[in-house]
N, C-alpha and C positions, 0 to 999 in steps of 0.2 A: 733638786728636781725629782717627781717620781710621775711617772707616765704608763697609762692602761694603750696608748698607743704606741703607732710604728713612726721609731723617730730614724730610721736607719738612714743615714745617710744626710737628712734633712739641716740646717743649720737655724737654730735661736739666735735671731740678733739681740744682742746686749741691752738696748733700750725698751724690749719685748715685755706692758704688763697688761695683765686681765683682771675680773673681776675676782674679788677676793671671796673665795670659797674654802667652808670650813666641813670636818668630817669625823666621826670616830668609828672605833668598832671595839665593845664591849661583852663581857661574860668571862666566862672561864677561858673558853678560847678567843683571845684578839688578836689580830692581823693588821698589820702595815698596809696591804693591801686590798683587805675589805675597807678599813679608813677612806682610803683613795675612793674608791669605788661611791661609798656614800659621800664623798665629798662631790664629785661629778655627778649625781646620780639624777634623772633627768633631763640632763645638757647635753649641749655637742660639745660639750669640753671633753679632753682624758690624758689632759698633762695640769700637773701644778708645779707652778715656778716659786724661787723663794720660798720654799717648804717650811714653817715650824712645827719637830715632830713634839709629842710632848703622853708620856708615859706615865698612866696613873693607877696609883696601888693603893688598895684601901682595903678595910678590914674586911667586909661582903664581898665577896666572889662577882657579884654582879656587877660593883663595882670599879673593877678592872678593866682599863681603857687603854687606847693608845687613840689620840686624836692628833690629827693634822690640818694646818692650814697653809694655806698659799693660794697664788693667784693665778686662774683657771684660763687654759689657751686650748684652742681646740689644732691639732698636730696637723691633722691634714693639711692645717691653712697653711705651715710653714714651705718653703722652696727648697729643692733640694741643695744640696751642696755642693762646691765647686769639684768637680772631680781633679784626681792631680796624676 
């Protein structure tokens, strides 16, 4: 799971899937997080579930990646969780 939202507290139930949204971020400098970012970008999503991250090296500089997939849930909607 990697989340641009506020999961504090909040619980994913188990059976939780969205639309499957894909992302990267490339150049010299790439980010896990700008990944994310472009993968929601647009939406009211800012979590992906079931993440595949996937790390790419090539001979051009530009071609350095880190892209991510998973399936796109928007955090607000979740309920918070049972307190104890």
């Amino acid at each position: 799971m990697l989340s641009l939202g506020d999961l504090e507290g909040k619980t994913i139930p188990a059976d939780m899937t969205g639309e499957v949204r894909s992302g990267e971020s490339c150049w010299w400098s790439h980010h896990l997080s700008d990944a994310v970012r472009d993968a929601v970008e647009g939406t009211n999503y800012d979590t992906l579930l079931d993440v595949t991250i996937e790390a790419r090296s090539r001979f051009f500089v530009w071609s350095n990646c880190v892209h991510v997939e998973g399936q796109a849930i928007d955090s607000s909607k979740l309920e918070q969780g049972v307190k104890q």
